[in-house]
C-alpha positions as CSV (number, residue, x, y, z in Angstrom):
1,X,-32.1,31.8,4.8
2,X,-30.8,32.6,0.8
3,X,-28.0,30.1,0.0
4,X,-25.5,31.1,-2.9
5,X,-24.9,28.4,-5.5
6,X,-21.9,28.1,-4.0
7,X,-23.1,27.1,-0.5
8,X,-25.4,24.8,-1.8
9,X,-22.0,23.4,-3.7
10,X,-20.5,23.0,-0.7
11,X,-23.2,21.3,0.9
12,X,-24.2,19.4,-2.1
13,X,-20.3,18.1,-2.8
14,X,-19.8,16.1,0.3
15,X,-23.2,14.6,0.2
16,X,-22.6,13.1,-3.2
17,X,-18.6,11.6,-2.1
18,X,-21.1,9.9,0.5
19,X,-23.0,8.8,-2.0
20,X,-20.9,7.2,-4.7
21,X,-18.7,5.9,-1.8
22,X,-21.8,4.0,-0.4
23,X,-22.8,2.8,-4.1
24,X,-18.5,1.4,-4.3
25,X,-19.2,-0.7,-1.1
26,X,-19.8,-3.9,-2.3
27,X,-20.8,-7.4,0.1
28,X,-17.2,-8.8,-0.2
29,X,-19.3,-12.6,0.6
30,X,-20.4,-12.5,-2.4
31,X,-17.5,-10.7,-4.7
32,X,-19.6,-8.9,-7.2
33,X,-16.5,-6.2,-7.8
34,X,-13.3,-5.9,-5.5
35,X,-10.9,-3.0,-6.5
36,X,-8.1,-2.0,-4.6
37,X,-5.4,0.8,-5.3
38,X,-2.2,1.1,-3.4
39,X,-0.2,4.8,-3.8
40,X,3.1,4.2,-4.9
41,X,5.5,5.9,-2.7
42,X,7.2,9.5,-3.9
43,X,5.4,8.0,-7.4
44,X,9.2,5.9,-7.7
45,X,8.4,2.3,-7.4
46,X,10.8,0.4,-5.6
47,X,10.9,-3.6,-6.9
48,X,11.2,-4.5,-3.2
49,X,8.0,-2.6,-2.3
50,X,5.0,-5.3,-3.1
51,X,1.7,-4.3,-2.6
52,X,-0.7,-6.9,-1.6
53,X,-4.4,-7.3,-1.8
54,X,-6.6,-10.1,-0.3
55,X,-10.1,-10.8,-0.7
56,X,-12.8,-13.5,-0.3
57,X,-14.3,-15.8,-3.1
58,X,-17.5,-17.7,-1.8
59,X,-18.9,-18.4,-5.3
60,X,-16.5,-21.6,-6.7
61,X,-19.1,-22.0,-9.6
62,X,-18.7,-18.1,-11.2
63,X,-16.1,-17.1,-13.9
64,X,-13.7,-13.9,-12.8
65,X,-11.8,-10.9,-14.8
66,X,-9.1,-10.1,-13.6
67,X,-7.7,-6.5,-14.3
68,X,-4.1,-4.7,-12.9
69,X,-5.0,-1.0,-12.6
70,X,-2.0,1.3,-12.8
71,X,-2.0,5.3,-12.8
72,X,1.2,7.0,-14.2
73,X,2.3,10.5,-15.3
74,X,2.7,11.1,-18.7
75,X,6.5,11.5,-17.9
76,X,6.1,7.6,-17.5
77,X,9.6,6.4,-19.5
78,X,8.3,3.4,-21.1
79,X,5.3,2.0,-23.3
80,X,5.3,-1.2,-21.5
81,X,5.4,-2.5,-17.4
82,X,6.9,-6.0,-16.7
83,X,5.4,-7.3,-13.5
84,X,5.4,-10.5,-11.6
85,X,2.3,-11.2,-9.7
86,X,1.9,-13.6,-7.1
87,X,-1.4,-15.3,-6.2
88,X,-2.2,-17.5,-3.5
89,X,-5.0,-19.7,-1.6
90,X,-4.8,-19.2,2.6
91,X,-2.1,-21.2,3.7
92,X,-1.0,-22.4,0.7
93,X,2.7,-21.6,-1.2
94,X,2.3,-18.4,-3.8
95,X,2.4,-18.8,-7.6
96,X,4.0,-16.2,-9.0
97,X,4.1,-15.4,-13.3
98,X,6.3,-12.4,-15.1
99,X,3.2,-10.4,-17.0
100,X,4.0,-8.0,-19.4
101,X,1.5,-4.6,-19.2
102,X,0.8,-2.6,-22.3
103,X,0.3,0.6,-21.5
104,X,1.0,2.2,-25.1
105,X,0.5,2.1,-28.9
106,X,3.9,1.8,-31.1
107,X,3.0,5.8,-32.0
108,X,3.4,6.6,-27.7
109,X,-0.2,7.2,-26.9
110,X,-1.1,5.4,-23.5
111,X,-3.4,3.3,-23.6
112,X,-5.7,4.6,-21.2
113,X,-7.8,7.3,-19.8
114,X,-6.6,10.6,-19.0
115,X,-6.6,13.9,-17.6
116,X,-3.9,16.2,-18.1
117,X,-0.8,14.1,-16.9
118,X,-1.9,11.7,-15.3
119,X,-3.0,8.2,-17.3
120,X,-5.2,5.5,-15.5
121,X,-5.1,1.6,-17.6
122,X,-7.2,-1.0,-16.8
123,X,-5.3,-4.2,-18.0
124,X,-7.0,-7.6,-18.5
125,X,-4.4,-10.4,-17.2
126,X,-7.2,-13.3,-16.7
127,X,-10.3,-13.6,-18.4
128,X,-13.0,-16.1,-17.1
129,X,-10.8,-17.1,-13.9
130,X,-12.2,-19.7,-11.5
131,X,-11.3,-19.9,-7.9
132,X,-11.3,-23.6,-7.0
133,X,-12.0,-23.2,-3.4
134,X,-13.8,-21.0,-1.3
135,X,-11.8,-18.7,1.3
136,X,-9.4,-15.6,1.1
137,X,-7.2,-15.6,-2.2
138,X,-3.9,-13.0,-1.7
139,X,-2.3,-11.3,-4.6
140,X,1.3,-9.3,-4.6
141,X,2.6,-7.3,-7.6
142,X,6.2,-6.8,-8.3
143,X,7.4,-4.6,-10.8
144,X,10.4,-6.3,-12.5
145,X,11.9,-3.8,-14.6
146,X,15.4,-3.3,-15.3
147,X,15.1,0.6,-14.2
148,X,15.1,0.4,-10.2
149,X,13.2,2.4,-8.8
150,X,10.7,3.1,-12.2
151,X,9.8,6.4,-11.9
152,X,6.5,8.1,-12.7
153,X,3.9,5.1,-11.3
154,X,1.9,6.5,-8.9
155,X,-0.2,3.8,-8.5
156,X,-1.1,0.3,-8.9
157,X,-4.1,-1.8,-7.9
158,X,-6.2,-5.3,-8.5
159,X,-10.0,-5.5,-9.7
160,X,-11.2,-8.9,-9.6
161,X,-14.9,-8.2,-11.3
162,X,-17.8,-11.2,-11.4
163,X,-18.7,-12.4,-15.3
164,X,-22.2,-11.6,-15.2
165,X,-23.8,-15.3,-16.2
């Protein structure tokens, strides 16, 4: 049987999603890299809609950097996000702490990778972090802007990555 480049595209495309979706799997015992992104509904963030992301720290001895990932349109109205974001151990009360996000220069390029209209940041808001217990640990973010909803976010998400030692 003669396959076209194109069939062997098509065959070779969804073997490689497999792939790279296998090599993003990571053992959440032992938190080498968690990343989560939540869509933001109709891209118009509400500042009652809260996404939440959980995940489990077993290592109390390792450092942490810890990273808000937001995706925006270049239509995005602002150079800066005010967000509060709440943390928590299991079962205990949430702390909560008003974080402002750069997300451009004071020339109006985003700071952040892109492709056509749409800009993805990775922002730092913890470096070296340490998880005093072992167990799940919940985070919320709240975008506390004065525009409600803020327009043009189309998505927002937590990386919590490992400090190599």
């Amino acid at each position: 049987m003669i396959r076209t480049s194109s069939g062997l595209v098509r065959m070779a495309l969804p073997m490689a999603l497999s792939v790279m979706l296998l090599a993003g799997c990571r053992d959440m015992g032992s938190l080498n890299t968690f990343e989560k992104h939540v869509v933001i509904p109709g891209y118009s963030w509400k500042d009652s809609y809260r996404p939440g992301f959980s995940f489990e720290v077993t290592d109390t001895s390792a450092r942490y950097n810890i990273e808000v990932t937001l995706r925006h349109t270049g239509d995005y109205p602002f150079s800066n996000l005010w967000v509060v974001i709440s943390s928590a151990f299991e079962g205990a009360r949430p702390v909560s702490r008003r974080v402002e996000l750069p997300l451009a220069d004071k020339q109006g390029r985003w700071l952040a990778t892109g492709m056509d209209n749409i800009f993805l940041h990775r922002i730092p808001i913890q470096r070296n972090a340490r998880f005093d217990k072992a167990g799940t640990y919940h985070f919320s973010i709240e975008q506390n802007m004065r525009v409600n909803p803020l327009p043009d976010v189309m998505s927002v998400g937590l990386r919590v990555e490992k400090v190599p030692r």
